[in-house]
Each structure stands twice: as C-alpha cells, then as structure tokens.
C-alpha positions in Angstrom: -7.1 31.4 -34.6 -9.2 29.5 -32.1 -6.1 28.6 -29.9 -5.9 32.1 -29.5 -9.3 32.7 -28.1 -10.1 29.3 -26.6 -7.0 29.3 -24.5 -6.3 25.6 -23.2 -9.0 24.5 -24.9 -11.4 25.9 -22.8 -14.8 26.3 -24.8 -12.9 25.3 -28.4 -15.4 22.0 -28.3 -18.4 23.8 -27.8 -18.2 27.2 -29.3 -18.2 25.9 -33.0 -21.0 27.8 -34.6 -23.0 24.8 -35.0 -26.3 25.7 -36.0 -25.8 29.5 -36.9 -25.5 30.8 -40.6 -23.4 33.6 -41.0 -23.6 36.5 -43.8 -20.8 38.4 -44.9 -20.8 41.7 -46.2 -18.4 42.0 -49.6 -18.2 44.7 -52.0 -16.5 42.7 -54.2 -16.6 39.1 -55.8 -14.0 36.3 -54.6 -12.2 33.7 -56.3 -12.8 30.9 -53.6 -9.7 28.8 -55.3 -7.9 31.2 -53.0 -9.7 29.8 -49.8 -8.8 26.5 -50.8 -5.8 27.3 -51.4 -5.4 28.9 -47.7 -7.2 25.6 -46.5 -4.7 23.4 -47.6 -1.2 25.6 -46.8 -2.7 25.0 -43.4 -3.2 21.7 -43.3 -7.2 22.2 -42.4 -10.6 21.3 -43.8 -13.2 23.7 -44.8 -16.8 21.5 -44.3 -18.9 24.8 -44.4 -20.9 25.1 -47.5 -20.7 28.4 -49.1 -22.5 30.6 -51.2 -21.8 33.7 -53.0 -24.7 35.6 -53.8 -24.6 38.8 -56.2 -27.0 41.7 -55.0 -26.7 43.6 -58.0 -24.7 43.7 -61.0 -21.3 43.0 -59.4 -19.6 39.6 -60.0 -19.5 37.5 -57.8 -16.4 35.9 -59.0 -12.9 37.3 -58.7 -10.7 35.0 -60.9 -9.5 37.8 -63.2 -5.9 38.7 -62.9 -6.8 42.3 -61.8 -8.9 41.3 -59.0 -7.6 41.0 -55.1 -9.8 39.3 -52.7 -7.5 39.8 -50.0 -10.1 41.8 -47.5 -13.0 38.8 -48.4 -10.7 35.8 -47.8 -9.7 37.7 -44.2 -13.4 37.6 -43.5 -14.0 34.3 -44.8 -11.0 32.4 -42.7 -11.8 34.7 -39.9 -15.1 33.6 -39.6 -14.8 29.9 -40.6 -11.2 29.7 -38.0 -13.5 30.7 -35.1 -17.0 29.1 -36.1 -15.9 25.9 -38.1 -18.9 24.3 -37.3 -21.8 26.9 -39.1 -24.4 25.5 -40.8 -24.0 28.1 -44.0 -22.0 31.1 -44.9 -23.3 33.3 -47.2 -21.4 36.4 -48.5 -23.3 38.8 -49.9 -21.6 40.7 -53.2 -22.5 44.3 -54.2 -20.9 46.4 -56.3 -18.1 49.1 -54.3 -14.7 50.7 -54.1 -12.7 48.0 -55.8 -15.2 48.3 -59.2 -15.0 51.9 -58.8 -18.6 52.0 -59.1 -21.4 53.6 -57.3 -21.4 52.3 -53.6 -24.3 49.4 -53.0 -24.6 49.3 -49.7 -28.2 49.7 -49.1 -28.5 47.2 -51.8 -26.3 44.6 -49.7 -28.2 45.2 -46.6 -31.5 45.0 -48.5 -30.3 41.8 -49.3 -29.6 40.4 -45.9 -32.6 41.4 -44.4 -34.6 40.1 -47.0 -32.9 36.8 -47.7 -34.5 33.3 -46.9 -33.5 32.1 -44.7 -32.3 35.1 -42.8 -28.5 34.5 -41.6 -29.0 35.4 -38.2 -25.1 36.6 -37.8 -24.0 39.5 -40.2 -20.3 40.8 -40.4 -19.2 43.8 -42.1 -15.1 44.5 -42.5 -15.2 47.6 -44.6 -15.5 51.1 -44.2 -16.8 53.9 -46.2 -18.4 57.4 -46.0 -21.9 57.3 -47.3 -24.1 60.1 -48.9 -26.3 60.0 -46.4 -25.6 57.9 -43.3 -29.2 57.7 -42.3 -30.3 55.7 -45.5 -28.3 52.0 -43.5 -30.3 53.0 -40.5 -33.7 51.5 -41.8 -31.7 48.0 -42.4 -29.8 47.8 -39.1 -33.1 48.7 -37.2 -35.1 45.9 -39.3 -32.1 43.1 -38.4 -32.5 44.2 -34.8 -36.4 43.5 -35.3 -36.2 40.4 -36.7 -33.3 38.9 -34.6 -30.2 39.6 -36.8 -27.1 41.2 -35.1 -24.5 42.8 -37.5 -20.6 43.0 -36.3 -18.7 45.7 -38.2 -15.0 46.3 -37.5 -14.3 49.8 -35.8 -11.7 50.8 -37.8 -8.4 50.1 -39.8 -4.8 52.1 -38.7 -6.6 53.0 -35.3 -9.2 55.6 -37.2 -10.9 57.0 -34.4 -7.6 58.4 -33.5 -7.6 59.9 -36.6 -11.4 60.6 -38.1 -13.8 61.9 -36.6 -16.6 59.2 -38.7 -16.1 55.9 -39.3 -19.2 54.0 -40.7 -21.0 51.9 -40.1 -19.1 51.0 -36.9 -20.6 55.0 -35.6 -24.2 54.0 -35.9 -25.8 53.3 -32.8 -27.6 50.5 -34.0 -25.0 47.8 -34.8 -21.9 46.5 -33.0 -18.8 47.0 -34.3 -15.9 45.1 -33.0 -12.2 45.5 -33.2 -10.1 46.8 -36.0 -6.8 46.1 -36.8 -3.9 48.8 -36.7 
C-alpha cells in the first residue's frame, strides 16, 4: 500500500504516523485474529497497539461464525499499511446495519470527541442515511474545535453518480476522501 503512494521511496521513511493516534469509526465488532491473520499472509508486523472500545451495547468482538469484519479489517490494514508507525489505533464500536439495530452514530461520534486522549485523526468508511442529518453536525463542528479532522470515504460503486445524498461524506464540515467503485 505505501509503495503505491510513496513512489521510489520518496517520503515512505518519514511519513509513518509516528506520533498520531488514529480512531476508527465501526458499526460493528472485529475478530482481530483476522488481522493477524492478514499480517502474517503478508509477511509484515503489526507493532501498533490496538484497542476496541464499545460505545454502547454492541460487541466489540466479532468471532461468531455469522459475523463478517470484512469492511473493519479494510479500515484497519488501510490505516496501519500507510501509517505503520502511529502511536494508537482506536476503533470505536457502535451498534449499526450489520446488528440490524437502531443506527448509533451520534453515540460513536459522542465517543470520539469525548475520549481521553482525543485521537486527533478520525476515519469513517461507511455510509448511511440518517433521520436527521443535522444531529452529526454538532460532533464534526466540536472535532473541528478541538483539533480533530474526520476523513469519510465519498462513496462506494461511484454513488454520487447515482444518489443524490451520501452521508456523512455531504456535510460540509468533514472531509471525505475517495471511494472505491
């Protein structure tokens, strides 16, 4: 993933993360056996301590035969490919769309701008359509305040071709970053 970006090794030394904690937006738990298990069919070390924090009554464990992680180990080796060297990663675990439970979102975001230490990078890969789109707003304005920038992904399948909302990547006050297609 970092050859990719850092092309001849240009910045790959540097750009490492060091120092930064990152928080990742989940709504569901992970079984972290599978990001070993990605670790070593690549023949890399993972030296970033982890932690999963539950926001609410979702577990934050996925080991259950039902359960697929897929879209939290993306974010996890996504992250850790291109900042190996963060101090933390913490992924933050409210219940969502794979418990078939009532969305927490504000519940995760409550949680990331209240935590301490605050994670001063936030990343968000899903999408949703919320009640009321305004309720996030308070959060996303309260990272700005307090120095926290939150990277969403703009879309799955190319969906501003194809939608006419895509949240939270259409607020004005986050940044939302490519999607995949």
């Amino acid at each position: 993933m970092r050859a990719a970006y850092y092309v001849n090794g240009n910045g790959s030394a540097t750009l490492t993360g060091a120092g930064q904690s990152l928080g990742l937006f989940e709504f569901a738990g992970v079984d972290l056996s599978d990001l070993t298990t990605y670790y070593k069919n690549v023949g890399q070390t993972n030296n970033v301590p982890i932690t999963l924090r539950s926001v609410d009554t979702q577990s934050t464990s996925c080991a259950e035969t039902t359960c697929d992680d897929t879209e939290q180990i993306i974010d996890m080796t996504q992250a850790l490919g291109m900042a190996p060297g963060l101090s933390s990663l913490v992924v933050y675990i409210g219940t969502g769309a794979l418990s078939g439970q009532t969305l927490d979102d504000a519940g995760i975001f409550n949680a990331m701008a209240t935590a301490s230490p605050l994670n001063a990078q936030l990343s968000c890969g899903w999408e949703w359509t919320p009640a009321d789109s305004s309720t996030d707003d308070v959060y996303f304005e309260e990272f700005a305040a307090q120095g926290q920038n939150l990277f969403v992904d703009s879309g799955d399948d190319g969906n501003w071709s194809h939608a006419e909302f895509v949240w939270p990547a259409d607020s004005v006050y986050i940044t939302a970053v490519g999607g995949t297609s």
